[in-house]
C-alpha positions as CSV (number, residue, x, y, z in Angstrom):
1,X,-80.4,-16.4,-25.7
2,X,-76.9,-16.0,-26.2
3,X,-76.3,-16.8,-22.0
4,X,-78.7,-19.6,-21.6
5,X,-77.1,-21.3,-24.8
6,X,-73.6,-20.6,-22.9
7,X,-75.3,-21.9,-19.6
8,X,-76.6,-25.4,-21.1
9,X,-72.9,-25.7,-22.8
10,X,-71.4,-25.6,-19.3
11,X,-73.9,-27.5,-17.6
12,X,-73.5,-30.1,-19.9
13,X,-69.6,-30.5,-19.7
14,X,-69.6,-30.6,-15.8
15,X,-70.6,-34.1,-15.2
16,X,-68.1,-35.2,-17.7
17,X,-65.3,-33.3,-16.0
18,X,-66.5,-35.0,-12.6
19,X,-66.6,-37.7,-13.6
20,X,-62.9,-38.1,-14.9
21,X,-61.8,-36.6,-11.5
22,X,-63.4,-39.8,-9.8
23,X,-60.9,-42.0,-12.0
24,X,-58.1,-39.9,-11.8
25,X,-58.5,-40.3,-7.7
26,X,-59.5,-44.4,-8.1
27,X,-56.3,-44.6,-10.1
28,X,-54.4,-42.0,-7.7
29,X,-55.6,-44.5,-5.0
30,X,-54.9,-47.8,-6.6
31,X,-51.0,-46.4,-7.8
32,X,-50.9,-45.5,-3.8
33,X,-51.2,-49.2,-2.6
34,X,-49.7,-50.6,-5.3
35,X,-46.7,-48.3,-3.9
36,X,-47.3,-49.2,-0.4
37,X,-47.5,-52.9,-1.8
38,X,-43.3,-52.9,-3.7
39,X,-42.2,-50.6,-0.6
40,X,-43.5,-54.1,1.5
41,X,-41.8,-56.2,-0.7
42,X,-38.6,-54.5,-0.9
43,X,-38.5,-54.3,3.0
44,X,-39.4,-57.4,3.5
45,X,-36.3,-58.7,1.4
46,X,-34.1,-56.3,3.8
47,X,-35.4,-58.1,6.4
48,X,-34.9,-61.7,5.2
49,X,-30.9,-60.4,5.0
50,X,-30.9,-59.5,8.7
51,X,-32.2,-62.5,9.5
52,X,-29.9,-64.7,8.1
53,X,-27.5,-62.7,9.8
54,X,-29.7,-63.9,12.9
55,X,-28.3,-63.2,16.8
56,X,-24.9,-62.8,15.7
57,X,-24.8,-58.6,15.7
58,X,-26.4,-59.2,19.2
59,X,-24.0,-61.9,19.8
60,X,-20.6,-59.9,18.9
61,X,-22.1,-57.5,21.0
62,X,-22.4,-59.3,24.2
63,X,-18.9,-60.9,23.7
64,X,-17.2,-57.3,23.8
65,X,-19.1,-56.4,26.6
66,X,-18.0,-59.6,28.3
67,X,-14.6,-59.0,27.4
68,X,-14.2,-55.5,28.4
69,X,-15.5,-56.9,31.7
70,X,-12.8,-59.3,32.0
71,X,-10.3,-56.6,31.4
72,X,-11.6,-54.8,34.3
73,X,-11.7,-57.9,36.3
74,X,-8.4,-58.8,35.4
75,X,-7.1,-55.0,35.9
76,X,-8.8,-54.9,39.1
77,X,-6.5,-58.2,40.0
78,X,-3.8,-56.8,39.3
79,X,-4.6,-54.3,41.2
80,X,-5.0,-55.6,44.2
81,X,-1.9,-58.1,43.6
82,X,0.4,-55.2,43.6
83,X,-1.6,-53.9,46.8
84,X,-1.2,-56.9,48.5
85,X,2.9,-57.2,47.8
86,X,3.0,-53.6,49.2
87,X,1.7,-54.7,52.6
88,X,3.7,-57.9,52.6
89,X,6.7,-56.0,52.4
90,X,6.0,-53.5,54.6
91,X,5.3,-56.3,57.1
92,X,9.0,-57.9,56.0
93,X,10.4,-54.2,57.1
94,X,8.7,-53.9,60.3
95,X,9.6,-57.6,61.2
96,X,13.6,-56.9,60.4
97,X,13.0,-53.3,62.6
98,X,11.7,-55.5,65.2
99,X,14.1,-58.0,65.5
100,X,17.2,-55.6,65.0
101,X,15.5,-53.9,68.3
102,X,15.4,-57.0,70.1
103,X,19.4,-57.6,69.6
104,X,19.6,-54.4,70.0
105,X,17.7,-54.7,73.6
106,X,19.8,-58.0,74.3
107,X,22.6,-56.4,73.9
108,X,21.4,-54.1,76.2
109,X,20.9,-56.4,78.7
110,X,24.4,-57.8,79.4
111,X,25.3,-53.6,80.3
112,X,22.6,-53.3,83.1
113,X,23.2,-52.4,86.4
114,X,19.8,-53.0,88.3
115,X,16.8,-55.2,88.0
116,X,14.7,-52.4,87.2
117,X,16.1,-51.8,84.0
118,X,16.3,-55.6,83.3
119,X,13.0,-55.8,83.5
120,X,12.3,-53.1,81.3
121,X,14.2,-54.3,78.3
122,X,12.7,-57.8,79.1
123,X,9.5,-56.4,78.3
124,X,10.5,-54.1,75.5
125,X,12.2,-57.5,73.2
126,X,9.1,-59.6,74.4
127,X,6.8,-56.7,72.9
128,X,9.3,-56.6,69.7
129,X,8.7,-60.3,70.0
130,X,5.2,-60.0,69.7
131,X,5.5,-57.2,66.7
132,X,7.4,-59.9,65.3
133,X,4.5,-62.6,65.3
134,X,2.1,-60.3,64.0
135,X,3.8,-59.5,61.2
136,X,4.4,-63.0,60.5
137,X,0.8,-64.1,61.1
138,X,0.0,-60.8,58.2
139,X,3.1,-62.0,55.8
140,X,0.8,-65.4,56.1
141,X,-2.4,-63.9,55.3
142,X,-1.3,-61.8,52.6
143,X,0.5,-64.6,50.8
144,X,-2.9,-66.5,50.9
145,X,-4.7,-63.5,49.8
146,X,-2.5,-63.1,46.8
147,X,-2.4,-66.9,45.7
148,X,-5.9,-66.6,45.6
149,X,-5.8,-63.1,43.3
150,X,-2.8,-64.8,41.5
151,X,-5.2,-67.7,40.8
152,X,-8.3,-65.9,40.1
153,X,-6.2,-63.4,37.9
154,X,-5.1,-66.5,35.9
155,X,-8.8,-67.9,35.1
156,X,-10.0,-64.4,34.5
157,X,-7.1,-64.3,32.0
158,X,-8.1,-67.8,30.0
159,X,-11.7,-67.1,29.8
160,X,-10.8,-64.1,28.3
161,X,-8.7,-65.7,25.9
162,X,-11.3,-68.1,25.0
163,X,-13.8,-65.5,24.6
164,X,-11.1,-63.2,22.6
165,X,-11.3,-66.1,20.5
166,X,-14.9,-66.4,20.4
167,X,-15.8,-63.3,19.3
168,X,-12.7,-63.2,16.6
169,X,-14.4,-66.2,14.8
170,X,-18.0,-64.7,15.7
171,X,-16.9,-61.1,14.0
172,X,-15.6,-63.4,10.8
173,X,-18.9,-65.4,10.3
174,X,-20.7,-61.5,10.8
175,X,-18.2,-60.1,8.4
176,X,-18.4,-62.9,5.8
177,X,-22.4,-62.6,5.9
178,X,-22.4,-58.8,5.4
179,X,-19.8,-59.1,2.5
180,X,-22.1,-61.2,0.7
181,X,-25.5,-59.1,1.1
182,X,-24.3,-56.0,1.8
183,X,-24.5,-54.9,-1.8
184,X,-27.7,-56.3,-2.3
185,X,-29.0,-54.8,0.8
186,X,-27.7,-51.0,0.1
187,X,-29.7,-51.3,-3.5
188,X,-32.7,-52.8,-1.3
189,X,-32.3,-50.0,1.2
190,X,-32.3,-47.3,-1.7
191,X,-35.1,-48.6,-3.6
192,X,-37.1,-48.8,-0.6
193,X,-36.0,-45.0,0.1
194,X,-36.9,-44.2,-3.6
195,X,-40.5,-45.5,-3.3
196,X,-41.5,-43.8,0.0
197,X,-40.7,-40.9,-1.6
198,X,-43.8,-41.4,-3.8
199,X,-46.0,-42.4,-0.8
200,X,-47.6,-39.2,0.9
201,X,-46.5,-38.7,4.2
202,X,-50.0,-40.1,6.1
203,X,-50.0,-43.2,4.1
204,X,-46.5,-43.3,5.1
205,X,-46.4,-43.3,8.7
206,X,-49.5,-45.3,8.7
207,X,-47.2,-48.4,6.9
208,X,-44.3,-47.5,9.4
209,X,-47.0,-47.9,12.2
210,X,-48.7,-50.7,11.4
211,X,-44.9,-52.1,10.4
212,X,-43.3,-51.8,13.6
213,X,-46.0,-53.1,15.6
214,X,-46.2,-56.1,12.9
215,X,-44.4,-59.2,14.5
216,X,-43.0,-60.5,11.0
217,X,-42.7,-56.9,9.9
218,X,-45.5,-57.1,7.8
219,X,-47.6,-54.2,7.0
220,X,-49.5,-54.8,3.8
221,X,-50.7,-58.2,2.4
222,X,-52.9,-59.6,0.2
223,X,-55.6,-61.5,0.5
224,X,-55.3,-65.5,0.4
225,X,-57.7,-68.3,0.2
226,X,-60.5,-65.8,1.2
227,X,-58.6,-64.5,4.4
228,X,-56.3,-61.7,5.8
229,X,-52.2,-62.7,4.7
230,X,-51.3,-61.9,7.9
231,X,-53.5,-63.2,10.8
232,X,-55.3,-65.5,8.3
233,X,-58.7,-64.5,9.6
234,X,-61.5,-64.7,7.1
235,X,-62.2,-61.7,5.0
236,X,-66.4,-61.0,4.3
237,X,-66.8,-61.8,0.1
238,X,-68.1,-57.7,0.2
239,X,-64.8,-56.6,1.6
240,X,-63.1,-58.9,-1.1
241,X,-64.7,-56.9,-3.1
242,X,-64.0,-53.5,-1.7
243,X,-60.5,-54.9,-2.1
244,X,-60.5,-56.0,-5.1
245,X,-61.4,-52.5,-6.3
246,X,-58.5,-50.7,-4.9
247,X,-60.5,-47.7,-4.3
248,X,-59.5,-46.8,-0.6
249,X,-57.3,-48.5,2.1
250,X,-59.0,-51.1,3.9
251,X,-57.5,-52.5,6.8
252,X,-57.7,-56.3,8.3
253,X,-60.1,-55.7,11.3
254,X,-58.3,-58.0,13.5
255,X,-54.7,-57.9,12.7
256,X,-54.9,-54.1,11.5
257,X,-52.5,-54.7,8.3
258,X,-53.5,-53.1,5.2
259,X,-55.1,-55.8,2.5
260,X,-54.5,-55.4,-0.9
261,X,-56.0,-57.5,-4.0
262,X,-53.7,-60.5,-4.8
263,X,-53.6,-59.5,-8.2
264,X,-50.5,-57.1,-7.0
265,X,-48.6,-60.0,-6.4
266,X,-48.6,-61.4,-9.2
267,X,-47.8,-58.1,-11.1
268,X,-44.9,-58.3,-9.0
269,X,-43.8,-61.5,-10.0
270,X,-43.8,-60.7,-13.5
271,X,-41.9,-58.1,-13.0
C-alpha cells in the first residue's frame, strides 16, 4: 500500500513538472529572438555609421593606389631621362673622336707620297664623316625622345600633385567623420559583441548567414502591415500567429529573414 500510495504521489507531480519545462523553453525561445532582435538593432546602427561614411574608405583607397602609380610612372621617367642623356653623350664623344680622326687623317694627307695612300685616308675621313652624321642624326633623336619623357615626366608630376591633394582633403573629410562616430561605434560594436555572447552558437551563425546575404544587412524583422519587414511579401494571418507567439524561429519564406512579432519593437523603443 505503502508503494502504490508513493506511485500515485509521483504520477501525479509529473505532468506538472512537464508542464513548467514547456514554459521555461517558450520563454528560453522568446528571450532567444528577442536577443537576435537588439543584436539586429545594434548592428544595424553600426551600419548606418558606415554609411554615412559612404565610398570615401574605398575612395582614399583608390587615390593611394593611383598615387603610388604615379610615383612609379614618374620614377620610371626619370629613369629613362637619365638613360637617354647617357646615350646622348656618348654620341657627343664618339662625334668629337670622329672628327679629331678626320683632322687627324687631313693632316695626313698633306705627308703622302702616292695616290694609293691618298685614297685610303680619303676614305677613312669620309667614313669618320659618316660616323659623324650618325651620331648627329642619334644626338637628334634622343633629344626628341627626352623632350617627350621631360614633358610626360612633368604632367605625371601635376596630376600627382592634384591627386596628392585630393586624397589629403579626402583623408580629412574620412578622419573628421570617424572622430565624430567612432566612440559611438566602439560602444555599438561592444554591445553587439556582448549580446551574441547570449545567442547559442546555431542561432548565431544562422543571423550572420542570413545577414550577409541580406542586401540592407537585415536579418531579423518584424512583421508590418500584415507582411514580411524585409521583402514586404504578405505573411498568412496563421503564421502571424505562429509569430506572434514567439515559440520557435519562423523564417520569411521568400526573403528567408527571420520574423519576429512587432511587439519587440516597440519594447525597444521604450527602452
Amino acid at each position: 500500500m505503502a508503494n502504490t500510495a508513493t506511485e500515485k504521489k509521483e504520477k501525479a507531480t509529473k505532468p506538472a513538472a512537464v508542464k513548467k519545462n514547456v514554459v521555461d523553453a517558450d520563454a528560453s525561445m522568446e528571450l532567444k529572438l528577442k536577443l537576435l532582435y537588439q543584436l539586429q538593432q545594434t548592428d544595424s546602427k553600426v551600419d548606418a555609421i558606415k554609411l554615412l561614411r559612404g565610398e570615401l574608405p574605398l575612395e582614399v583607397q583608390d587615390l593611394e593606389d593611383h598615387l603610388q602609380g604615379l610615383k612609379t610612372r614618374v620614377a620610371n621617367f626619370q629613369a629613362e631621362i637619365k638613360d637617354i642623356e647617357g646615350l646622348i653623350s656618348n654620341k657627343k664623344v664618339e662625334m668629337e673622336a670622329a672628327r679629331a680622326l678626320i683632322k687627324k687623317y687631313e693632316a695626313q694627307q698633306n705627308n703622302v707620297k702616292n695616290n694609293r695612300e691618298y685614297d685610303s685616308i680619303t676614305k677613312e675621313i669620309e667614313f669618320q664623316n659618316l660616323e659623324v652624321e650618325l651620331a648627329e642624326k642619334r644626338v637628334k633623336e634622343f633629344t626628341a625622345q627626352m623632350k617627350e619623357r621631360k614633358q610626360q615626366l612633368e604632367e605625371a608630376k601635376e596630376l600627382m600633385a592634384e591627386r596628392t591633394q585630393d586624397l589629403a582633403n579626402k583623408k580629412k573629410e574620412l578622419e573628421e567623420i570617424v572622430s565624430e562616430t567612432s566612440k559611438e561605434e566602439k560602444d555599438l560594436i561592444k554591445a553587439s559583441e556582448a549580446i551574441q555572447v547570449q545567442i547559442d552558437d546555431r542561432m548565431l551563425k544562422a543571423y550572420q548567414r542570413v545577414r550577409s546575404n541580406a542586401r540592407n544587412g537585415l536579418a531579423v524583422v518584424t512583421v508590418r502591415r500584415d507582411a514580411c519587414g524585409g521583402c514586404f511579401n504578405k505573411i498568412p494571418p496563421q503564421r502571424q500567429l505562429d509569430i506572434a507567439l514567439s515559440k520557435k524561429i519562423i523564417v520569411c519564406e521568400y526573403c528567408g529573414r527571420i520574423l519576429v512579432d512587432a511587439s519587440f519593437a516597440a519594447e525597444a523603443e521604450e527602452k
